[in-house]
C-alpha positions as CSV (number, residue, x, y, z in Angstrom):
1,X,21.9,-23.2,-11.3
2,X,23.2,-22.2,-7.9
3,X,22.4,-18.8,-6.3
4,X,25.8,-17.9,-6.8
5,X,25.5,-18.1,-10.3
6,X,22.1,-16.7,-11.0
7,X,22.3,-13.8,-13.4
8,X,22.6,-10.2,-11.2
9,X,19.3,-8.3,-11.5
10,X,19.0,-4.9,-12.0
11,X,17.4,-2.0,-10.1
12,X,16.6,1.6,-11.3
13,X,16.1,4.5,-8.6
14,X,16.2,8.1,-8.4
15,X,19.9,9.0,-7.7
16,X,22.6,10.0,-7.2
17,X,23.7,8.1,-4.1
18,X,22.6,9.2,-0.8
19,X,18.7,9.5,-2.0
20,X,15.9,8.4,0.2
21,X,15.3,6.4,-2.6
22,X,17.8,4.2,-2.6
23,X,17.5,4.1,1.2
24,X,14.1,2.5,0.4
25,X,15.5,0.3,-1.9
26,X,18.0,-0.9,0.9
27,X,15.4,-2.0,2.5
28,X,14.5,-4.8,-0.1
29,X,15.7,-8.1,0.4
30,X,16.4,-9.6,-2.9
31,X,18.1,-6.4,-4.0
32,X,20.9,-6.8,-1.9
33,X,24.5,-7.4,-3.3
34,X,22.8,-7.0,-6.9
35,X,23.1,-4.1,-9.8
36,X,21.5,-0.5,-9.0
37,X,21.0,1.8,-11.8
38,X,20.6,5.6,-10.7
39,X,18.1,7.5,-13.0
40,X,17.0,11.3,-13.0
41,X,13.7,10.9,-12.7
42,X,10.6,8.6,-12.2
43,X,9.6,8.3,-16.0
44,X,13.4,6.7,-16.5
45,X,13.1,4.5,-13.9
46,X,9.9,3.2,-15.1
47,X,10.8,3.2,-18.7
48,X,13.9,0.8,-17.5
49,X,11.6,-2.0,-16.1
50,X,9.3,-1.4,-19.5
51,X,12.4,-1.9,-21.6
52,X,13.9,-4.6,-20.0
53,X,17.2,-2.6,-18.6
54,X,16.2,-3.0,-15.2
55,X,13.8,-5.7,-13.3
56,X,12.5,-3.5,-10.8
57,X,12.5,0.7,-10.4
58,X,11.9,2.2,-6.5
59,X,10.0,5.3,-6.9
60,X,8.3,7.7,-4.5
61,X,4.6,7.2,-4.7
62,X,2.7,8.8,-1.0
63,X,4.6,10.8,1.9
64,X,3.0,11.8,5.3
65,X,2.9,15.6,4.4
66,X,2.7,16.5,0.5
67,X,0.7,13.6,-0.4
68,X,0.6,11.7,-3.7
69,X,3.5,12.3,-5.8
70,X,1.7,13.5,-8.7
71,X,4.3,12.7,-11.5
72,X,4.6,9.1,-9.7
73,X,1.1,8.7,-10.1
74,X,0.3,9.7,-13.5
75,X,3.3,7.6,-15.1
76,X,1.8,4.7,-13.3
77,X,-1.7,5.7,-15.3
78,X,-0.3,6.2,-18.6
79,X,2.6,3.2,-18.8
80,X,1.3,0.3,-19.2
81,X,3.0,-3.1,-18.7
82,X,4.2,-2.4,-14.4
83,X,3.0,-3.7,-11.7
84,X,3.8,-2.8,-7.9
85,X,5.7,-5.5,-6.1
86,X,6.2,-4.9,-2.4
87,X,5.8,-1.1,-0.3
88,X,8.5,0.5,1.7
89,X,8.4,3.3,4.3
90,X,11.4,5.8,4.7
91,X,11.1,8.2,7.4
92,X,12.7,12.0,6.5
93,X,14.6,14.0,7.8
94,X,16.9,16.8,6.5
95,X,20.1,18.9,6.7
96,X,21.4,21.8,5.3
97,X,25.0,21.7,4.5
98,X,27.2,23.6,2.5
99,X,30.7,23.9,1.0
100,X,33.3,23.6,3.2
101,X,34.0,26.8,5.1
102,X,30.6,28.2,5.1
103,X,29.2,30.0,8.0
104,X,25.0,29.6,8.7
105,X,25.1,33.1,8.7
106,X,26.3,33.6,5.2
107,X,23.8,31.7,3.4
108,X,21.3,33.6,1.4
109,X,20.7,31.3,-1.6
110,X,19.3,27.3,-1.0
111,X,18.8,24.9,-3.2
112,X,16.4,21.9,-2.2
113,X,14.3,19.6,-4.6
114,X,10.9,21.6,-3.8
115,X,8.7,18.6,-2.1
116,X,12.0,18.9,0.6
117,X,11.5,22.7,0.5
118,X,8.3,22.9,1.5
119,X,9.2,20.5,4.4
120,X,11.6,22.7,5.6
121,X,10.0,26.0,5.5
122,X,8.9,26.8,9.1
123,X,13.0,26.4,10.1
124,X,14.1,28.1,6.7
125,X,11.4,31.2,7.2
126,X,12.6,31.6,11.5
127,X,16.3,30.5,10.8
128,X,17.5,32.6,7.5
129,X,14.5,34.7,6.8
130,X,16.1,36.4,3.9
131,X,17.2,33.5,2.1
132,X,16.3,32.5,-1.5
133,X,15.0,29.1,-3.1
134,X,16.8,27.4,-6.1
135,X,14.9,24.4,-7.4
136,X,16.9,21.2,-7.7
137,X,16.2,18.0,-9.3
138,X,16.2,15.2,-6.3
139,X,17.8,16.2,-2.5
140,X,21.0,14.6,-3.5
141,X,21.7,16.6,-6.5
142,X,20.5,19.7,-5.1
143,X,24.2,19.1,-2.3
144,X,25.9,17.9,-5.6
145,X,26.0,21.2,-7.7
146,X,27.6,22.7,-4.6
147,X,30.6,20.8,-5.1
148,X,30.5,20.6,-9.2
149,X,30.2,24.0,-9.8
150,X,26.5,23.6,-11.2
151,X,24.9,25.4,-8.7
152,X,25.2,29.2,-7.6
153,X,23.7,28.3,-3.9
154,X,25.3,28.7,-1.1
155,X,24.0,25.9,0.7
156,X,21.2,22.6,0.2
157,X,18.9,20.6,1.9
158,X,19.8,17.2,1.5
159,X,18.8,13.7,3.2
160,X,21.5,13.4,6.1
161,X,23.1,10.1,4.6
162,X,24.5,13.0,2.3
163,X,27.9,13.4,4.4
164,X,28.6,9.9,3.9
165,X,29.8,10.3,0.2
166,X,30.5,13.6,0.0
167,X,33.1,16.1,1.6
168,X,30.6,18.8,2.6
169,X,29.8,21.1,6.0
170,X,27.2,20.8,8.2
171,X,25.6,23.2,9.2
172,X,22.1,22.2,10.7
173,X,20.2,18.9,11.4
174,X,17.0,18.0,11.8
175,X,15.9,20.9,9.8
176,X,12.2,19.3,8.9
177,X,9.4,21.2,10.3
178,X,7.4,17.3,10.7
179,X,9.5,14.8,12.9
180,X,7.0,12.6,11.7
181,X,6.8,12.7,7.9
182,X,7.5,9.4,6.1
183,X,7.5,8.6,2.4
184,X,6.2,5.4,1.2
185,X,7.9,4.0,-2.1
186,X,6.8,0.9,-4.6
187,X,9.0,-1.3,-6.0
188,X,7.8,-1.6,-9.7
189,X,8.2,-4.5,-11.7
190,X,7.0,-5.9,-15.3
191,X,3.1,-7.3,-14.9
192,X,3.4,-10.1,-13.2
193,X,1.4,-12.3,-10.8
194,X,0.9,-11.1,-7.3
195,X,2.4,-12.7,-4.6
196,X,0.1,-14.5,-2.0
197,X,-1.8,-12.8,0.1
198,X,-0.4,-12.6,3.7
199,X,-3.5,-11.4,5.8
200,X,-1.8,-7.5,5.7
201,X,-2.0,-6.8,1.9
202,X,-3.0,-3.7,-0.1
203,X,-4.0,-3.2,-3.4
204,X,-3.5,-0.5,-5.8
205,X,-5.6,1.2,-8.7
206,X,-6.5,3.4,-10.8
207,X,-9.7,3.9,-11.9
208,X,-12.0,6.7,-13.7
209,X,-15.7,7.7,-13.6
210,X,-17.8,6.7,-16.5
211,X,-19.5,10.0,-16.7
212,X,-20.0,13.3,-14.7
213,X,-23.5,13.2,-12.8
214,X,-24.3,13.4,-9.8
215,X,-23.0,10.6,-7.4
216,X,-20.7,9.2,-9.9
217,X,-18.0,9.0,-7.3
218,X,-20.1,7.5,-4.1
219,X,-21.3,4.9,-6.8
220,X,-17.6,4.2,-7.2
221,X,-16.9,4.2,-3.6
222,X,-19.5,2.0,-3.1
223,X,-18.4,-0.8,-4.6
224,X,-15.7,-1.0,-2.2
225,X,-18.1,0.4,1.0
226,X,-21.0,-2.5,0.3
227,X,-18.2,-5.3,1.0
228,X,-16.4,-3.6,3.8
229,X,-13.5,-3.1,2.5
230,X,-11.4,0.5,4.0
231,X,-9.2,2.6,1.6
232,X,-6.5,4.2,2.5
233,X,-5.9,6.7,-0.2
234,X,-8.1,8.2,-2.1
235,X,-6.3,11.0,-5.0
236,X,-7.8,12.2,-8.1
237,X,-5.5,13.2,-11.0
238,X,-6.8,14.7,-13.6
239,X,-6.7,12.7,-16.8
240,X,-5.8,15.6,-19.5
241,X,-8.3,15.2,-22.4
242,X,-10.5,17.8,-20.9
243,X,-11.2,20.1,-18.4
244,X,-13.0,18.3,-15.5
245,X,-12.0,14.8,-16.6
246,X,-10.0,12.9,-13.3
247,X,-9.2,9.4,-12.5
248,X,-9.1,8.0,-9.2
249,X,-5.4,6.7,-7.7
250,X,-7.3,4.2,-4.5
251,X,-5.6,1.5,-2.6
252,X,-7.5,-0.7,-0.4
253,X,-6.8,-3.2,2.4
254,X,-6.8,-6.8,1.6
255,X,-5.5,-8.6,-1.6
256,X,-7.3,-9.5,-4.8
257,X,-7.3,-12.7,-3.7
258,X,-9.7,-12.4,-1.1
259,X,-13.1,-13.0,-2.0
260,X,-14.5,-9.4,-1.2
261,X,-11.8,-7.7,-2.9
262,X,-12.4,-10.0,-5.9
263,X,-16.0,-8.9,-6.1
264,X,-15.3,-5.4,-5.2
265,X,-13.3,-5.3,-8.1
266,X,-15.3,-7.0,-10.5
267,X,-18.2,-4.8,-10.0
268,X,-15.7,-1.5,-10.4
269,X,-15.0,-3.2,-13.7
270,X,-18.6,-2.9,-14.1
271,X,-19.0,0.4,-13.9
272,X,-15.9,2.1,-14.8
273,X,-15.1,2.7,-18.5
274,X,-11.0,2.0,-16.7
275,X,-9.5,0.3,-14.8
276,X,-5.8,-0.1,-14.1
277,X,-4.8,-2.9,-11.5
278,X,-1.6,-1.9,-10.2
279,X,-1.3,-4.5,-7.9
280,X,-1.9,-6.6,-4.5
281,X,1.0,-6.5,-2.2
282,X,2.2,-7.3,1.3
283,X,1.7,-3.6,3.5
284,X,4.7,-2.3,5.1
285,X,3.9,-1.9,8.3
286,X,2.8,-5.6,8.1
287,X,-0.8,-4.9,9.7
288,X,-3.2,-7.3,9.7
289,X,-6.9,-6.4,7.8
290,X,-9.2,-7.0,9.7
291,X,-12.8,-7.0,8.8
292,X,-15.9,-7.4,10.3
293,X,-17.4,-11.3,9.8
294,X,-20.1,-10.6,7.9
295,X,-17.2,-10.1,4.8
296,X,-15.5,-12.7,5.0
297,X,-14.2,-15.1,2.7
298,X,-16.5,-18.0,3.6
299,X,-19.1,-15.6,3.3
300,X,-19.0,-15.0,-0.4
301,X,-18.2,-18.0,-1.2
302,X,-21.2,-19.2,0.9
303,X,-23.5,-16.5,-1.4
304,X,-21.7,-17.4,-4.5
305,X,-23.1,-21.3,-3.6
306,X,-26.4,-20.4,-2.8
307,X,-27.3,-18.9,-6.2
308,X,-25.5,-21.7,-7.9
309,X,-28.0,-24.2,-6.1
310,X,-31.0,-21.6,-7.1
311,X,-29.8,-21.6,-11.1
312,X,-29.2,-25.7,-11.2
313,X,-32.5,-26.1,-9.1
314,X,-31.1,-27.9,-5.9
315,X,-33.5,-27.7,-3.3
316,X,-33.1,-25.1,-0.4
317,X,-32.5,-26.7,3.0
């Protein structure tokens, strides 16, 4: 069968057009020229790959400012059957635009998804210091119910490719108070395989404590510290049976298929009651891990030998 007649897939992402989500899932390769499915919310887009209705869902998992996404993050703890594909940054920006007509000066009520809210604050708080926040459900609808009659606001923050599909006013750019903040997105797909490692690869889990004592988390830590392997996130979530009770959201540099990250995670397996493996991945700021030598490969495998030889007897040279 020829690539021309390979069956579309499908991708879910948090919509309507215009989000940064689906400017993240522009950025994807093999989603180009095939079916994308907007959804409301993460849980939908998730439950589509779960389903079957789509092969892949973008979702929002880290940005620069906020954070984890905390509803991205729990979904990915408590639906079982996904696995995270391939990483995407997305750098943010917003506007605030309005109906047409509008003057700045006349806007007393914005909405704005509140993550984008809270970006925009510092300009909101010096620019219209008398305004008023109304919620919305993503950036782009929050522009949306200005035009549908579902919103009482007279103006929203929304991501900038908003004036490409829809006939609204602007009436400030560049209204985030971080020229820097990025979010980071997954592309989630059914469990599946990893791809090969590449040399700049991340992994993703989730993991919880086996009880509360003292050290419980530096023994958890540990098992990543003791074979030098850096993590670069770190987030408890707390897991909802009872007060106290939190897993841990990590991701690490390197790949499962590397030897260290193969024994790091086999002796968090150990000693965690569970252990979610959401996946090995290339990174995407395609950054090399490096390591010092003492953890590489040929080391463990070196190690793993060496007590082979001492159980079967060989002599030691």
């Amino acid at each position: 069968m020829t690539t021309a007649d390979a069956p579309r897939r499908t991708y879910s992402y948090l919509g309507p057009a215009g989000t940064f989500t689906e400017a993240a899932l522009a950025q994807v390769p093999e989603a180009r020229n095939q079916a994308w499915q907007s959804v409301r919310n993460v849980g939908e887009a998730l439950a589509d790959v779960v389903e079957g209705r789509s092969d892949a869902a973008m979702i929002a998992i880290e940005n620069s400012i906020d954070g984890g996404v905390s509803t991205a993050q729990d979904a990915l703890a408590t639906m079982p059957g996904l696995r995270i594909v391939g990483e995407y940054l997305v750098p943010v920006d917003f506007v605030l635009v309005a109906r047409p007509g509008t003057k700045l000066e006349a806007v007393s009520l914005i909405a704005a998804h509140p993550v984008a809210y809270a970006q925009c604050l510092q300009w909101l708080t010096t620019t219209l210091p008398a305004h008023a926040h109304i919620p919305a459900s993503s950036n782009v609808a929050s522009a949306v119910g200005l035009l549908d009659g579902t919103s009482d606001a007279d103006a929203a923050i929304a991501p900038p490719g908003i004036l490409e599909h829809h006939d609204l006013d602007l009436l400030a750019e560049k209204i985030g108070d971080n020229p820097n903040a990025v979010t980071r997105f997954v592309l989630v797909a059914r469990t599946t395989a990893p791809p090969a490692p590449t040399g700049a690869d991340k992994t993703s889990l989730i993991a919880e404590l086996p009880d509360d004592h003292p050290g419980a988390l530096l023994e958890m830590l540990e098992q990543f510290a003791t074979r030098g392997i850096n993590l670069s996130l770190l987030a408890s979530r707390p897991i909802g049976d009872s007060l106290g009770r939190y897993r841990f959201v990590i991701d690490a540099d390197g790949h499962i298929e590397d030897e260290r990250m193969a024994d790091a995670l086999l002796g968090l397996r150990r000693f965690s009651p569970k252990v979610i493996f959401l996946g090995s991945y290339p990174r995407a700021d395609r950054a090399i891990v490096h390591y010092p030598d003492r953890y590489s490969d040929d080391v463990f495998v070196e190690a793993r030998d060496w007590l082979r030889g001492l159980v079967s007897g060989e002599p030691e040279v």
